[in-house]
TORKOL-4160 file (C-alpha; in steps of 0.2 Angstrom, whole numbers, padded with zeros to 4 digits, m for minus):
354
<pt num="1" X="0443" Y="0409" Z="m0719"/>
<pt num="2" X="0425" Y="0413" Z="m0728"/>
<pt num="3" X="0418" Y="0424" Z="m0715"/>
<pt num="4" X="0399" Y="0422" Z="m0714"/>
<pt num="5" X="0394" Y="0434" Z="m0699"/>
<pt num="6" X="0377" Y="0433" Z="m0696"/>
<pt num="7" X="0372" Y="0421" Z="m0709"/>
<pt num="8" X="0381" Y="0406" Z="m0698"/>
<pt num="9" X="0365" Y="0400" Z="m0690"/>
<pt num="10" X="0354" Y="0401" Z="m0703"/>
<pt num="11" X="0366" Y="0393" Z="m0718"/>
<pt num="12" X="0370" Y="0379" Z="m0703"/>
<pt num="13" X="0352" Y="0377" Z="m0700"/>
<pt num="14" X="0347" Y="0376" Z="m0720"/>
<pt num="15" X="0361" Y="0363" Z="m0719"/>
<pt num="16" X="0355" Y="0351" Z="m0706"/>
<pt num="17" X="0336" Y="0351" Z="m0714"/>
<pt num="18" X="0342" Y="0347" Z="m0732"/>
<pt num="19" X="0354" Y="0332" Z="m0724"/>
<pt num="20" X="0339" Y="0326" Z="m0715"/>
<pt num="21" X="0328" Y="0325" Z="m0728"/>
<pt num="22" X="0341" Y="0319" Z="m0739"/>
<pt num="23" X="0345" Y="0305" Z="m0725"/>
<pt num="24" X="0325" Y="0298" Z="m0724"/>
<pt num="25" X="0326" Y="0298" Z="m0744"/>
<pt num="26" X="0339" Y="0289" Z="m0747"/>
<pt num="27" X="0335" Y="0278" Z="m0733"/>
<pt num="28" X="0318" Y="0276" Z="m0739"/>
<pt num="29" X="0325" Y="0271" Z="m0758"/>
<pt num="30" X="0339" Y="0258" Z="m0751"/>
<pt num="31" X="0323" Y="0249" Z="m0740"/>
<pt num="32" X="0314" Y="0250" Z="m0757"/>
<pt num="33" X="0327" Y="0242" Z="m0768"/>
<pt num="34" X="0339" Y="0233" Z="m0758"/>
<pt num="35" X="0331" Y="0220" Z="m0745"/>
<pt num="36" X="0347" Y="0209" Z="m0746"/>
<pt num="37" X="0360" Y="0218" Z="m0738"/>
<pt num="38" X="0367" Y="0209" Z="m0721"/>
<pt num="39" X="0356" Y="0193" Z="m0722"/>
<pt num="40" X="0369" Y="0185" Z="m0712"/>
<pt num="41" X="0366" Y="0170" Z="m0710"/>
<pt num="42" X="0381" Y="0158" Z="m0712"/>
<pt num="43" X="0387" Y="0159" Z="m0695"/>
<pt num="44" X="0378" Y="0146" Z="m0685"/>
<pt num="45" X="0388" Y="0149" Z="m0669"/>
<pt num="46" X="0382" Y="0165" Z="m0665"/>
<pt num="47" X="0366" Y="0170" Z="m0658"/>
<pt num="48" X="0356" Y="0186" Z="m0666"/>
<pt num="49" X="0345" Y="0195" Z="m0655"/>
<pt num="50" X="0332" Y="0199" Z="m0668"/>
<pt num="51" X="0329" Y="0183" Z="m0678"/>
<pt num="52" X="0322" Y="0193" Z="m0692"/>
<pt num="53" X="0329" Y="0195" Z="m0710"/>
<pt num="54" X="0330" Y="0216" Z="m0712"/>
<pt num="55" X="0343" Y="0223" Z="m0723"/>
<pt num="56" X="0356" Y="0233" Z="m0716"/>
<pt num="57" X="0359" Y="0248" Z="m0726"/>
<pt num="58" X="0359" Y="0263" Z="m0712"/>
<pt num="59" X="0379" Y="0265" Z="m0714"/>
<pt num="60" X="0378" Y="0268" Z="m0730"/>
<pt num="61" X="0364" Y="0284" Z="m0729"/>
<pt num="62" X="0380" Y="0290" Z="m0714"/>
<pt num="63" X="0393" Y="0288" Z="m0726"/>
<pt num="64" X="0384" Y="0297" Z="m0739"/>
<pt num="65" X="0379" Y="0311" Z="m0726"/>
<pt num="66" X="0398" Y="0310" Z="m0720"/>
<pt num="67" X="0402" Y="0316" Z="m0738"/>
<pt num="68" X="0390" Y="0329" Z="m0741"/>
<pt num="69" X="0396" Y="0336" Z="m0726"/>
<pt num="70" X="0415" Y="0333" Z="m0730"/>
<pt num="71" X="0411" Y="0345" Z="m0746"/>
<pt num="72" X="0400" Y="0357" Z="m0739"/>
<pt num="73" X="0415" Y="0360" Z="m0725"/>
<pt num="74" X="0427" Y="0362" Z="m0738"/>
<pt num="75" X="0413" Y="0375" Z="m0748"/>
<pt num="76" X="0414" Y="0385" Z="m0732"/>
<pt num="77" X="0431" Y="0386" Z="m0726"/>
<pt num="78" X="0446" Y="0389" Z="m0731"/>
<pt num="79" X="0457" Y="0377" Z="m0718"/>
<pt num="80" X="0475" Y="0378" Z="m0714"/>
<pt num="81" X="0488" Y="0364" Z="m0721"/>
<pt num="82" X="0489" Y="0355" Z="m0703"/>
<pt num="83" X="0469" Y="0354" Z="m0701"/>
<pt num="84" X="0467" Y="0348" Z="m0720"/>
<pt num="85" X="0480" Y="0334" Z="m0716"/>
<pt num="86" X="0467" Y="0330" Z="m0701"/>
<pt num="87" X="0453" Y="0331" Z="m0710"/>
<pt num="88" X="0459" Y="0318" Z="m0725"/>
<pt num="89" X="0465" Y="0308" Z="m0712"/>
<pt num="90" X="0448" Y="0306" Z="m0705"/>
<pt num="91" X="0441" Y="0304" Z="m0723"/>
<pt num="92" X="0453" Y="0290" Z="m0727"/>
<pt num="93" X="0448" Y="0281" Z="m0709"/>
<pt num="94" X="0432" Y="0283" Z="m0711"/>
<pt num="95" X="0430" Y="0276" Z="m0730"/>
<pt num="96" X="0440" Y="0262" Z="m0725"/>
<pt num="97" X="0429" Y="0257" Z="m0710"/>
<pt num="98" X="0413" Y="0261" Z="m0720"/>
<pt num="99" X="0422" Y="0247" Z="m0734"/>
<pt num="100" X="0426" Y="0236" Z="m0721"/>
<pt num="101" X="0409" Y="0238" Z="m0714"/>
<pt num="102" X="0401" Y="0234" Z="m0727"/>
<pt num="103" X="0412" Y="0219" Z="m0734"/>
<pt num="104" X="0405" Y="0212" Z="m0719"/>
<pt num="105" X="0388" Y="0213" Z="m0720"/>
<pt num="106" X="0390" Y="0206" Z="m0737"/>
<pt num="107" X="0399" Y="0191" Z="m0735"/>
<pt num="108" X="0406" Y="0190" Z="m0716"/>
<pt num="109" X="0424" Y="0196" Z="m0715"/>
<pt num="110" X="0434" Y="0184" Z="m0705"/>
<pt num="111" X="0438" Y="0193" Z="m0686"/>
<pt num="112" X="0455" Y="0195" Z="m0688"/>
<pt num="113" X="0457" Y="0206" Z="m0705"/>
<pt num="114" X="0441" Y="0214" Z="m0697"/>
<pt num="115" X="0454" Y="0218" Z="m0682"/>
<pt num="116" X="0466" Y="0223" Z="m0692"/>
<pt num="117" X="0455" Y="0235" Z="m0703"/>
<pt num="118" X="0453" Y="0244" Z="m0686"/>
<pt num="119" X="0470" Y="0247" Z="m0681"/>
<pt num="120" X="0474" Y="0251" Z="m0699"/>
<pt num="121" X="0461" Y="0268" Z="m0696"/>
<pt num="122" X="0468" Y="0270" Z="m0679"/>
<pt num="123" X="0485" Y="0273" Z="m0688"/>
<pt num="124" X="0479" Y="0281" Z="m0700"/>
<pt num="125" X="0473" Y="0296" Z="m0688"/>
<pt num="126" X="0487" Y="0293" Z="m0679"/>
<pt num="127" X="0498" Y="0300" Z="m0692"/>
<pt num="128" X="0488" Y="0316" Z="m0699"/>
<pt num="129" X="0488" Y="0321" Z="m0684"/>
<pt num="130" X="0472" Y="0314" Z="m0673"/>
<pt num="131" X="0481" Y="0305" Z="m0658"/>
<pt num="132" X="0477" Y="0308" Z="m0640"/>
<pt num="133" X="0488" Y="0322" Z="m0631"/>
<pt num="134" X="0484" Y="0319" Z="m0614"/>
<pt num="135" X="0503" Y="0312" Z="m0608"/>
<pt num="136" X="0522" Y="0315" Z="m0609"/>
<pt num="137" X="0524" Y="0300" Z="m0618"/>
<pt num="138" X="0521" Y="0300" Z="m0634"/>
<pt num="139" X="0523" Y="0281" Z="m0638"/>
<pt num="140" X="0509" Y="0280" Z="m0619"/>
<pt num="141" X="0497" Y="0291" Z="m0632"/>
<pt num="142" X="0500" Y="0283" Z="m0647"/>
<pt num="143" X="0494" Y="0265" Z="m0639"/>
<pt num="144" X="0481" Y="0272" Z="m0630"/>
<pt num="145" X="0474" Y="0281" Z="m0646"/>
<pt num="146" X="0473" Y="0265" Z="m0657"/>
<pt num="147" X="0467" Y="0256" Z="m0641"/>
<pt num="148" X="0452" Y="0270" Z="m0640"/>
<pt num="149" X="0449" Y="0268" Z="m0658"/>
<pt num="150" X="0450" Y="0250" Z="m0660"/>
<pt num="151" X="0438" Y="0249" Z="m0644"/>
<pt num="152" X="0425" Y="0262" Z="m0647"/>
<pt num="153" X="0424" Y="0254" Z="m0665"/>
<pt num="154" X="0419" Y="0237" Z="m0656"/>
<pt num="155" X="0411" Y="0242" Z="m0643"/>
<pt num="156" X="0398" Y="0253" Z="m0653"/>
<pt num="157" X="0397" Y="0237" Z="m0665"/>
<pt num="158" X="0392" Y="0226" Z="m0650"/>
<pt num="159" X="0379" Y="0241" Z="m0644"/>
<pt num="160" X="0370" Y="0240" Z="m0658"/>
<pt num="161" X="0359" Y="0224" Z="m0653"/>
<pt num="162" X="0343" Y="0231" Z="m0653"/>
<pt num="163" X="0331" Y="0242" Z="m0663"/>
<pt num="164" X="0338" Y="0260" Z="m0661"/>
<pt num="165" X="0350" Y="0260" Z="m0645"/>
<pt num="166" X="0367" Y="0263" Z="m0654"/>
<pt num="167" X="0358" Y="0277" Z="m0667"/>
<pt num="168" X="0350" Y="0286" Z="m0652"/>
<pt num="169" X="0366" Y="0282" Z="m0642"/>
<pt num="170" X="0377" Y="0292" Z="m0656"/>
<pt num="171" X="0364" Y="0305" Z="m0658"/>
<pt num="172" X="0366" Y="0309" Z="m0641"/>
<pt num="173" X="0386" Y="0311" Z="m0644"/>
<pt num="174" X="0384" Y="0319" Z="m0660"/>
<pt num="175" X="0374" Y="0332" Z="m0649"/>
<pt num="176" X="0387" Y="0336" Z="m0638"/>
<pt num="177" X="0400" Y="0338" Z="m0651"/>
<pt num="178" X="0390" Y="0351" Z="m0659"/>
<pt num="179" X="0384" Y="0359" Z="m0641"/>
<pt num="180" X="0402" Y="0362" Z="m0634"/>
<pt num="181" X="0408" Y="0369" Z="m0650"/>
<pt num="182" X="0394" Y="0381" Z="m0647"/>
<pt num="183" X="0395" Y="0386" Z="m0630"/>
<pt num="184" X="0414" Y="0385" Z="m0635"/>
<pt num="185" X="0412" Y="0399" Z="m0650"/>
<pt num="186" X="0417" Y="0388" Z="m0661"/>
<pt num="187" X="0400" Y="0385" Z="m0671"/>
<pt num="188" X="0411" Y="0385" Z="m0689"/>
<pt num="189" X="0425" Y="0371" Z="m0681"/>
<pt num="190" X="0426" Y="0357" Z="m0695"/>
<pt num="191" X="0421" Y="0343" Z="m0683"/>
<pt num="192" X="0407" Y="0353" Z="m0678"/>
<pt num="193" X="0400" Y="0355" Z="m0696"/>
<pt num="194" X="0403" Y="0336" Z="m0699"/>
<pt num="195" X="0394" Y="0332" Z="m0683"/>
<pt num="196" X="0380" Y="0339" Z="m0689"/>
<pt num="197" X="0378" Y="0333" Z="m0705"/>
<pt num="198" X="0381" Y="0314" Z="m0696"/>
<pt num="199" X="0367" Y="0322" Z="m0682"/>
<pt num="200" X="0353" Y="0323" Z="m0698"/>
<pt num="201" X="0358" Y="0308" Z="m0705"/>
<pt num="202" X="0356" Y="0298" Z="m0688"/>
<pt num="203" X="0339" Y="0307" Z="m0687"/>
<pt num="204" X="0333" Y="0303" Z="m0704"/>
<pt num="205" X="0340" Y="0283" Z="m0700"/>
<pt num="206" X="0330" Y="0282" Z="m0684"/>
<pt num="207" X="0313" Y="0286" Z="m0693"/>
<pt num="208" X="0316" Y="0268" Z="m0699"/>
<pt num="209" X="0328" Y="0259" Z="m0686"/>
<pt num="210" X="0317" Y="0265" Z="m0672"/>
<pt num="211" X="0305" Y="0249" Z="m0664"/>
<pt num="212" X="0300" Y="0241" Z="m0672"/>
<pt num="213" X="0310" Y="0244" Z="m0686"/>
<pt num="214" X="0314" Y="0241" Z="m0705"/>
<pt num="215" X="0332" Y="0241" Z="m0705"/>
<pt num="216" X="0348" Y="0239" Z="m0697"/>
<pt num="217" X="0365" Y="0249" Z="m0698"/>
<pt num="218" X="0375" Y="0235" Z="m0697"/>
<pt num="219" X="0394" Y="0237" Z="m0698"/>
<pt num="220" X="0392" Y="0246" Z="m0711"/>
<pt num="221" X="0385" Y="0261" Z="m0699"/>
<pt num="222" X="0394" Y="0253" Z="m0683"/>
<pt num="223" X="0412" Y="0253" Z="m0689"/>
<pt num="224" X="0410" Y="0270" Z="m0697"/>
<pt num="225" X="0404" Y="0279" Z="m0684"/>
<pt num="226" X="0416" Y="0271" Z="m0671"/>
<pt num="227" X="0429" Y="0279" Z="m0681"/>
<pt num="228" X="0420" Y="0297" Z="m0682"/>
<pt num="229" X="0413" Y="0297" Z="m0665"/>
<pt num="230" X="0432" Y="0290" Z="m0658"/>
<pt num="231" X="0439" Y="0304" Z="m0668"/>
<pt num="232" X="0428" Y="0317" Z="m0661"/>
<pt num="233" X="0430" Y="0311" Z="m0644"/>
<pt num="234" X="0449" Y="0315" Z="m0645"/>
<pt num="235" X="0444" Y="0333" Z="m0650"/>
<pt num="236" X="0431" Y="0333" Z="m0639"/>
<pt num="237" X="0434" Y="0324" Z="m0624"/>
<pt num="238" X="0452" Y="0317" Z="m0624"/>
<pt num="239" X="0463" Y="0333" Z="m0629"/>
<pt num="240" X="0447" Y="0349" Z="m0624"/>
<pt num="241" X="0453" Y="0365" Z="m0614"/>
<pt num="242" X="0444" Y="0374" Z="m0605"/>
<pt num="243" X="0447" Y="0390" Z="m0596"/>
<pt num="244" X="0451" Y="0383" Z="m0578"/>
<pt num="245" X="0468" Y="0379" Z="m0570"/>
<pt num="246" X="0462" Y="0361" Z="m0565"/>
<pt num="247" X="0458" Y="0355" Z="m0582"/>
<pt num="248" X="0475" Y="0349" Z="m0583"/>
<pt num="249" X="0468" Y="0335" Z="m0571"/>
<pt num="250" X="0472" Y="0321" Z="m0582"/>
<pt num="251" X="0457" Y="0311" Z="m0573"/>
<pt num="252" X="0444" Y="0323" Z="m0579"/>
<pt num="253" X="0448" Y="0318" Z="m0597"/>
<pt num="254" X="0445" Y="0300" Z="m0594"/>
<pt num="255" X="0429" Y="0307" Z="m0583"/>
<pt num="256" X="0423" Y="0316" Z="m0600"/>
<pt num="257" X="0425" Y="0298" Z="m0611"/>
<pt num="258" X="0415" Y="0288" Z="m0597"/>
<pt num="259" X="0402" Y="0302" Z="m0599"/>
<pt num="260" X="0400" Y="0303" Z="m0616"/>
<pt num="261" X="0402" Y="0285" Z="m0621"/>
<pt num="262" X="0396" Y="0279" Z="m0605"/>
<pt num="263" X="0384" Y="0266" Z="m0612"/>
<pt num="264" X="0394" Y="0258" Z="m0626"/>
<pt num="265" X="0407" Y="0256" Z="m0613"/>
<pt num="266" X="0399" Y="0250" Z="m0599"/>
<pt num="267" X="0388" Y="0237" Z="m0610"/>
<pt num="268" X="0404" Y="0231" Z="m0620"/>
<pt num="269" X="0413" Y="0228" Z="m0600"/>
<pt num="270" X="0399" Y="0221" Z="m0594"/>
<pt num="271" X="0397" Y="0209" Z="m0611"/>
<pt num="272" X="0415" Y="0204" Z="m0609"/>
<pt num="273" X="0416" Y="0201" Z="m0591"/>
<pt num="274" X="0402" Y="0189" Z="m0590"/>
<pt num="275" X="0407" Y="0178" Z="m0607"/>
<pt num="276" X="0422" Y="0178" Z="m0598"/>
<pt num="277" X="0416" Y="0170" Z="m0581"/>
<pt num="278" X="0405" Y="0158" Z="m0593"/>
<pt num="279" X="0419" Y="0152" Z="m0601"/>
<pt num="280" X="0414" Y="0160" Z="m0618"/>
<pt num="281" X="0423" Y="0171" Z="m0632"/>
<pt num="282" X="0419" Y="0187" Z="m0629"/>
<pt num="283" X="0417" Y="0190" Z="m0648"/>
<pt num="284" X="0404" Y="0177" Z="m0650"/>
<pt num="285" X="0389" Y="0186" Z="m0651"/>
<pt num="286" X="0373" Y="0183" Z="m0638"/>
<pt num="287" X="0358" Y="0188" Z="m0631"/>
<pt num="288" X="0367" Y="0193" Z="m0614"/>
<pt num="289" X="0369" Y="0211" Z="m0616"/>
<pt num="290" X="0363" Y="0225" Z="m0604"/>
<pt num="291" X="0348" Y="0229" Z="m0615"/>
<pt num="292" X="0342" Y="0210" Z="m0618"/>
<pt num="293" X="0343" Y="0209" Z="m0596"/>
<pt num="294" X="0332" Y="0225" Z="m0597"/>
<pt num="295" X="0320" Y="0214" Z="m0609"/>
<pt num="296" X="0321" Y="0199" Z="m0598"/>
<pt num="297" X="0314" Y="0210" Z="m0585"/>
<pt num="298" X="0300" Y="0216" Z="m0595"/>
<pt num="299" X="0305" Y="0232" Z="m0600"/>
<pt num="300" X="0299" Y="0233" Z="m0617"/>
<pt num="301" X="0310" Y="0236" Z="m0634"/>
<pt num="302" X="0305" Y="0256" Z="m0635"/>
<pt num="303" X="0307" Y="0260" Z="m0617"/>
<pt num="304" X="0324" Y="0253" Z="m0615"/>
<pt num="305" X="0328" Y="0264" Z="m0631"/>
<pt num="306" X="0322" Y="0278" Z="m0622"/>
<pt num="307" X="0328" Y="0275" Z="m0606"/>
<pt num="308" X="0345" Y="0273" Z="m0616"/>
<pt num="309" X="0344" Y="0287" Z="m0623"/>
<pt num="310" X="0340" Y="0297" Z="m0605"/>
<pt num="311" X="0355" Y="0290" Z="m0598"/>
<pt num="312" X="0365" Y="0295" Z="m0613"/>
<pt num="313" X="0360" Y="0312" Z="m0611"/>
<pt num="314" X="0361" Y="0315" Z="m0594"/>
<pt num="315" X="0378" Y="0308" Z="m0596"/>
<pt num="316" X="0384" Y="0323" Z="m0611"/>
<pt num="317" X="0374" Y="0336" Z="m0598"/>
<pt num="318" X="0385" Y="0333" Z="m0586"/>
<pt num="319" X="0400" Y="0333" Z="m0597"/>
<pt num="320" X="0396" Y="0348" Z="m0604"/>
<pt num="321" X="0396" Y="0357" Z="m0587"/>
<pt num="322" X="0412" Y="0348" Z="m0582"/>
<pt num="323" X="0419" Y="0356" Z="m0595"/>
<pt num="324" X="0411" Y="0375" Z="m0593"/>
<pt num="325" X="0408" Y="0377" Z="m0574"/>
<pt num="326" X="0422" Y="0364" Z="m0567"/>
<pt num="327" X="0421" Y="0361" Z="m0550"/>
<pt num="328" X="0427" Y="0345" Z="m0538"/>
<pt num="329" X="0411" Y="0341" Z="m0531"/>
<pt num="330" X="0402" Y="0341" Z="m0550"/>
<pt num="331" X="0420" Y="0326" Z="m0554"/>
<pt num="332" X="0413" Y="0317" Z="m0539"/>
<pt num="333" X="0395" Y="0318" Z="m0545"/>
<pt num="334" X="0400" Y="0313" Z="m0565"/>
<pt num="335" X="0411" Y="0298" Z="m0556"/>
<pt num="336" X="0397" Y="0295" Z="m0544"/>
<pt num="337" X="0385" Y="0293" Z="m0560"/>
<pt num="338" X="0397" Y="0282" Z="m0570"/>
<pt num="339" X="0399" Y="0272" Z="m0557"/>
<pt num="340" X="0378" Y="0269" Z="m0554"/>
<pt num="341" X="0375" Y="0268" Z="m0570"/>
<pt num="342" X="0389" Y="0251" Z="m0572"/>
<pt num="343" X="0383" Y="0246" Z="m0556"/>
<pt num="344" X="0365" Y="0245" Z="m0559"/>
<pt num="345" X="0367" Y="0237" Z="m0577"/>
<pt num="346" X="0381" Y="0224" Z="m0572"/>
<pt num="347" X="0370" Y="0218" Z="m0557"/>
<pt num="348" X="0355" Y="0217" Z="m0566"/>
<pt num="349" X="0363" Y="0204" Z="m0578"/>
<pt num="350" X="0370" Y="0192" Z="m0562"/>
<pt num="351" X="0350" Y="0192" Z="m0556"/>
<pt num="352" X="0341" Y="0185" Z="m0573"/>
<pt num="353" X="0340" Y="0164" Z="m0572"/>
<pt num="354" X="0344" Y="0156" Z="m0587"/>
């Protein structure tokens, strides 16, 4: 290990400004010359929120960051065999969601080898050693990790169906990942350092996906970072220690997921359940998610980003002290507030006449 001592937050710091100008760059040169990307059009069955024709090149600027990063981390550290074998593993997932990605935003990748693109990144963190440890059973944990992977990929791809809300969404996870490794003494952990290059390239992207904006991510950035974000959330949510007898609680681990990915979850239930009653396919898209209700309402495009974003990080705030300062009556109140924030969401969908 390359010991830096005091130099840390200053060479982290240097870091994250040069990959957030390198983000808004890059951005800015893809918007100039490529105004194609992810004009989508051929499906008439499905229903876009935004009818406008915007190219969808933010994955590609996360990618790109997601590489800088991948060297700089290996510049810095020297890392044991076991975490190497980690780190390829989350290389080779997230390349292969990013190609997926975007092959669908190019020409429309039927579902199923879309699905099967998913499970293959789930394996493949699976078997360099990312997999939730939570159970016994190791077969319970392997189903449960590609389940996790395969459903934060589609859930954050169905998020993102307005200007800005999965971007802020992910800088708000992106946040706590590099928070808890902090507070944790961990500042040099490898996920940590990734995270931040991801946190710059999500803040350089939002200049242009923020309302009203220029660009899209499309599943080029969605499919990548539901493989990151899954992956940190295993390291950070699913498998975290703390120093406190009761965090052996296995509920407090699902607690932590509904925390930090409370509004991709809670949109992709809500979304799923009401197709459902309708008698639609839940993979169909639509304007009948939690943020188009919110619109209905009259709540206006940037004020539901914001209020997203609110939620999002009141939600890692209370996660971050569940971990730190555990106590029974801060599990009830983190319960307590997933539970509102569904609630609130989910009936505000059944009170909107079509």
């Amino acid at each position: 290990m390359f010991h830096l001592s005091e130099n840390i937050p200053l060479i982290l710091t240097v870091f994250f400004f040069i990959s957030f100008i390198f983000s808004v760059l890059i951005n800015r040169i893809l918007l100039k010359f490529a105004q194609t990307l992810g004009d989508r059009g051929k499906n008439a069955d499905e229903v876009r929120w935004n009818s406008q024709i915007k190219p969808s090149l933010g994955g590609i600027s996360f990618f790109v960051g997601f590489l800088l990063s991948y060297i700089f981390l290996n510049l810095l550290q020297t890392l044991d065999y076991a975490y190497r074998i980690k780190l390829t593993g989350i290389l080779i997932s997230c390349t292969l969601a990013f190609l997926m990605g975007l092959a669908d935003d190019a020409f429309n990748t039927q579902p199923l080898l879309k699905f099967l693109t998913q499970i293959t990144c789930a394996l493949i963190l699976l078997f360099t050693g990312t997999y939730i440890k939570i159970f016994e059973n190791d077969f319970l944990n392997m189903a449960i990790t590609i389940m996790w992977i395969v459903g934060i990929m589609n859930s954050l791809n169905m998020l993102d169906n307005m200007d800005g809300i999965t971007t802020l969404v992910s800088i708000a996870i992106s946040t706590f990942f590099i928070v808890i490794n902090i507070s944790l003494k961990q500042t040099l952990h490898p996920f940590s350092i990734l995270s931040i290059g991801l946190l710059a390239s999500l803040l350089g992207f939002l200049i242009y996906n923020f309302h009203p904006s220029k660009m899209f991510m499309g599943d080029t950035g969605s499919q990548f970072l539901g493989v990151f974000l899954g992956a940190g959330a295993i390291h950070f949510c699913w498998n975290i220690t703390a120093a406190t007898t009761q965090f052996d609680y296995k509920l407090i681990h699902f607690v932590l997921v509904g925390l930090v990915f409370l509004l991709p979850i809670v949109d992709t239930i809500t979304v799923v359940i009401n197709r459902i009653i309708k008698g639609n396919s839940p993979f169909i898209g639509g304007k009948d998610h939690t943020t188009h209700y919110l619109f209905f309402k009259g709540v206006t495009e940037k004020r539901i980003a914001i209020l997203y974003l609110f939620i999002s990080f009141f939600g890692i705030c209370l996660a971050y002290n569940l971990i730190l300062s555990f106590s029974y009556t801060l599990l009830w109140v983190c319960i307590s507030f997933i539970a509102l924030v569904f609630i609130a969401l989910y009936i505000n969908t059944l009170t909107h006449k079509e």
